[in-house]
Backbone bond lengths (Angstrom), bond angles and torsions (degrees), N, CA, C in turn:
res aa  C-N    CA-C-N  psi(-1)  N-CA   C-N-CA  omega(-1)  CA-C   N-CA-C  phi
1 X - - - 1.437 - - 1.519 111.20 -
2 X 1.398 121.77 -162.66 1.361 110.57 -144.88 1.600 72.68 -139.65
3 X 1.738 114.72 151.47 1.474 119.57 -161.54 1.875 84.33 -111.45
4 X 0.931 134.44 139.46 1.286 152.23 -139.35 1.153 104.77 -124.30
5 X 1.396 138.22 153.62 1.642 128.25 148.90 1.399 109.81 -107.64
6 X 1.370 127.78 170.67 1.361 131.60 -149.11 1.593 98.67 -89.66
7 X 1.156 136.19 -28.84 1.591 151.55 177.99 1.465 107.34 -79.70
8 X 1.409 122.13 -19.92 1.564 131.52 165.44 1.613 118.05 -94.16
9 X 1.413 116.38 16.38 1.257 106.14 -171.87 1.299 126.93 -63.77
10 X 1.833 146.22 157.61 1.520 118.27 177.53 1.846 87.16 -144.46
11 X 1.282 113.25 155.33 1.197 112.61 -174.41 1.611 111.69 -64.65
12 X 1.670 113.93 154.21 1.612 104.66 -161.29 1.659 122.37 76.11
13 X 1.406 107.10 11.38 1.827 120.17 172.04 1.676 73.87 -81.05
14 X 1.354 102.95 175.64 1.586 143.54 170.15 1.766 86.70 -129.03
15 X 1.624 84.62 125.82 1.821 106.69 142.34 1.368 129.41 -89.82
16 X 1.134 149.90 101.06 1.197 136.69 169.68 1.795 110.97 -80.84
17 X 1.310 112.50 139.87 1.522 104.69 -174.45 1.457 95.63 -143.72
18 X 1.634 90.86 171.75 1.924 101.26 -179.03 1.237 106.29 -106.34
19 X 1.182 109.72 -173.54 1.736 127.77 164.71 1.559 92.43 -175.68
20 X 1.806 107.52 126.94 1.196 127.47 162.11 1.492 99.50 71.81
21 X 1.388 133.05 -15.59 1.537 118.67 173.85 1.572 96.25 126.97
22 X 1.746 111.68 28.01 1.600 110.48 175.02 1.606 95.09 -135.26
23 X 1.517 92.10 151.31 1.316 106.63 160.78 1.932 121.97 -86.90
24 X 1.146 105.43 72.09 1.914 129.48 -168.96 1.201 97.50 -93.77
25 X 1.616 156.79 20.43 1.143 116.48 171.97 1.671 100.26 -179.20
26 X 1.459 102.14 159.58 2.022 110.57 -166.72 1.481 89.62 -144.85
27 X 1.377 88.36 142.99 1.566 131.48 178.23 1.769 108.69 -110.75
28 X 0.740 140.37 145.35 1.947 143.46 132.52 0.816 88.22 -104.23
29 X 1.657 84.37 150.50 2.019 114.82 167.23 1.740 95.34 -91.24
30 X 1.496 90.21 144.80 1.202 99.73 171.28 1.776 100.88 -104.46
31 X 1.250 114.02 -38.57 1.881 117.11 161.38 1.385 105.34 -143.75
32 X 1.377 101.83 -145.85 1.456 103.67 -155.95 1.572 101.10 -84.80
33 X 1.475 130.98 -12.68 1.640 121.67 175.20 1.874 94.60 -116.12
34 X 0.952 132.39 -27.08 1.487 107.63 -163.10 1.326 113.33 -121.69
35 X 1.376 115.35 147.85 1.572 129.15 -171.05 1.306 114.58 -114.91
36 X 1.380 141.45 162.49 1.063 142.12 175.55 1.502 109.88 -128.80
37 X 1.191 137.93 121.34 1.566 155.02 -157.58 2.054 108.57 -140.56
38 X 1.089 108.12 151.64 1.518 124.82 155.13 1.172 136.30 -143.42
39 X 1.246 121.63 118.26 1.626 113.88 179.41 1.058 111.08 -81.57
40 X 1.667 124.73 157.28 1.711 119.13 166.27 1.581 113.12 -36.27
41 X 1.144 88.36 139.66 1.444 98.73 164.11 1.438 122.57 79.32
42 X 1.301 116.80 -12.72 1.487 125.68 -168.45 1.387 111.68 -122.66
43 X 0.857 146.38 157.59 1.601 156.45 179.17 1.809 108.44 -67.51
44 X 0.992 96.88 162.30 1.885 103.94 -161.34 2.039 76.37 -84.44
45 X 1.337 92.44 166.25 2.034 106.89 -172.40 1.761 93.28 -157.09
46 X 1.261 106.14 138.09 1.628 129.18 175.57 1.802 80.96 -87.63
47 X 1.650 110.67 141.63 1.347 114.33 139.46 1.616 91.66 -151.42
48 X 1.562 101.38 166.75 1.298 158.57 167.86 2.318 89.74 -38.06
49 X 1.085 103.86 133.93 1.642 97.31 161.79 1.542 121.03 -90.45
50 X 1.723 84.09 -26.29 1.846 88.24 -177.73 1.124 111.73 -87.65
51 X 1.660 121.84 21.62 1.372 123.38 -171.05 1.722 96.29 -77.52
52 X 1.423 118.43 130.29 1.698 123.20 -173.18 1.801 103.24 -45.17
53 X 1.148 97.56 -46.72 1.676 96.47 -165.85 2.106 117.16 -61.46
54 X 1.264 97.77 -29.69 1.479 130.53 176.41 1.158 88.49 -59.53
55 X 1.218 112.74 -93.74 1.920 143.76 -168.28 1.360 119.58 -18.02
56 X 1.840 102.44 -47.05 1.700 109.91 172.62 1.255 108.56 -78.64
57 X 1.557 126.34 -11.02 1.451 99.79 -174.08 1.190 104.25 -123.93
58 X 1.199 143.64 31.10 1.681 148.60 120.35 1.041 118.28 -24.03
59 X 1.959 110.22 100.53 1.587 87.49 159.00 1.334 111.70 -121.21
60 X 1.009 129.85 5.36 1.598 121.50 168.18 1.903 96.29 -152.22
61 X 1.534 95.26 155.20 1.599 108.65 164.04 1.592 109.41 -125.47
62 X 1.129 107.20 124.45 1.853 111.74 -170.17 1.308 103.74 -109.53
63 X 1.728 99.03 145.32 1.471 80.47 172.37 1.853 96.42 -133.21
64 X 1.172 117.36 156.71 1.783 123.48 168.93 1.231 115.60 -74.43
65 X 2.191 106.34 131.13 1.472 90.38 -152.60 1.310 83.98 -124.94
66 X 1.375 162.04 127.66 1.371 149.52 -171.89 1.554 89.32 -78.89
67 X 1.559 124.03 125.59 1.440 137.57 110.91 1.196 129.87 44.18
């Protein structure tokens, strides 16, 4: 896939994000600001990308590129 910048996002990117210094966790865009994610155990949640807490732990946006 194709490594994205955060101002290029399109719905159907992948977020990959950290916690503590790991790559633990994926987002899809649903458009150009909001993602949809689930942790164990808890119900899937829409947030915001530019939400601060989100924002620092972005480390790549991918996108699927056909071949």
């Amino acid at each position: 896939g194709l490594n994205t910048r955060a101002r290029d996002v399109l719905a159907g990117d992948v977020i990959h994000m950290k916690h503590a210094k790991h790559l633990v966790h994926v987002g899809l865009m649903l458009d150009t600001r909001h993602f949809i994610h689930v942790a164990v155990g808890q119900d899937s949640v829409i947030e915001r990308i530019d939400n601060s807490v989100w924002r620092s732990r972005i480390q790549g946006l991918y996108r699927w590129t056909k071949r």
